[in-house]
N, C-alpha and C positions, 0 to 999 in steps of 0.2 A: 492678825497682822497682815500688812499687804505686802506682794512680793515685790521684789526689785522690777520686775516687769511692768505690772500695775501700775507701780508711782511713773516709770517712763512713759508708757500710755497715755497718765495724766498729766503729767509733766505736757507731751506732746501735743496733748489735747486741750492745754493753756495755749501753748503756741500759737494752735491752729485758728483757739476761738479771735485773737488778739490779730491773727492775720485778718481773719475776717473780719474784723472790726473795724478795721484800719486800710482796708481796700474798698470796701462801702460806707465809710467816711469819704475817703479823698472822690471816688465816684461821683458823691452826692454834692462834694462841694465845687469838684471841677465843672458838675454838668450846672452850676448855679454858677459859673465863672468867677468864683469866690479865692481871694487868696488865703493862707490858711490865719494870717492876721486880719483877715476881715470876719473871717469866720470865729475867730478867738472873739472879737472886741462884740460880736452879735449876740453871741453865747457866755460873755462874761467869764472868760477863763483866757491862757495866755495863748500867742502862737505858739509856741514850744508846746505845750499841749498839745494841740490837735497836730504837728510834726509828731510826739512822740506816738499819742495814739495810730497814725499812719502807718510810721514806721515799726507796728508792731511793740513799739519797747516800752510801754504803757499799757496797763489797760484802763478805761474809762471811768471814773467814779460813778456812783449812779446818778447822782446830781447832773452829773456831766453827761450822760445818755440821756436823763430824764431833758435835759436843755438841746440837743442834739436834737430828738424824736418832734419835739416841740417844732423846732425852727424848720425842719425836713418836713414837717406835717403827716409823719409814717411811725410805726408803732415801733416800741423800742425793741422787740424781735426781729424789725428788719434790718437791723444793725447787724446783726449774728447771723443770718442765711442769705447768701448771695441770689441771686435771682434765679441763674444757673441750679443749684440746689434744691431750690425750691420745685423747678420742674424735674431733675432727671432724680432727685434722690438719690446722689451718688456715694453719701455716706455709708458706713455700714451701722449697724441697729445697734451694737455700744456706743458709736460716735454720737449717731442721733440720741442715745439718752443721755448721753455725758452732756451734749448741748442742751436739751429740752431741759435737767435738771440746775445746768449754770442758768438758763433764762428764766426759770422757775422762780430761783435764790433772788437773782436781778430784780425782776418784776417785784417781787418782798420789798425788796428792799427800797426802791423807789418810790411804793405806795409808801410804807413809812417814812420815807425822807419829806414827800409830798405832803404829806397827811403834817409835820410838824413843820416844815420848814418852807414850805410856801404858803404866801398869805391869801387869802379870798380861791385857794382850792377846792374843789367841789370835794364832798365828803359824800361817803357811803351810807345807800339808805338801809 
């Protein structure tokens, strides 16, 4: 059983990923000078969407990273590590595996979203 500290960690550690998900969003759509209803109607989902995504209080389906990573033309982990991150590794090593095994789960789950739910997707040899 996990302790009450644990679940807070994890708890925290939803936060954080949801932060980051939603600060390299708004990033990627400012530096495209996108408004976030332009960005909705590209990607087939609402503005509120990508508002809630932003603001943290969502987080993304995978369909909706999977449509994201597509239009960004950037792999659906650079959603989840800001660029900062990426060079100084300022996580500490449960953070980074809390995250490596949420993008683990993600990636699953998007190959299977893909694999049934997009048409003329490349399939695995």
């Amino acid at each position: 059983m996990e302790s009450a500290a644990s679940i807070l960690f994890l708890m925290d550690g939803k936060e954080y990923i949801k932060r980051l998900v939603g600060s390299n969003l708004k990033y990627l759509r400012e530096e495209r000078q996108l408004s976030q209803d332009d960005l909705a109607a590209m990607i087939d989902v609402t503005g509120r969407t990508i508002m809630n995504i932003e603001n943290a209080g969502t987080f993304p389906k995978p369909e909706t990273i999977y449509r994201l990573s597509r239009f960004f033309d950037i792999s659906p982990a650079e959603l989840f590590l800001s660029e900062e991150e990426r060079k100084h590794s300022g996580l500490d090593s449960i953070m980074k595996s809390h995250i490596k095994k949420e993008i683990e789960r993600l990636h699953k789950a998007l190959d299977e979203f893909v694999d049934k739910e997009i048409p003329g997707s490349p399939e695995e040899n």
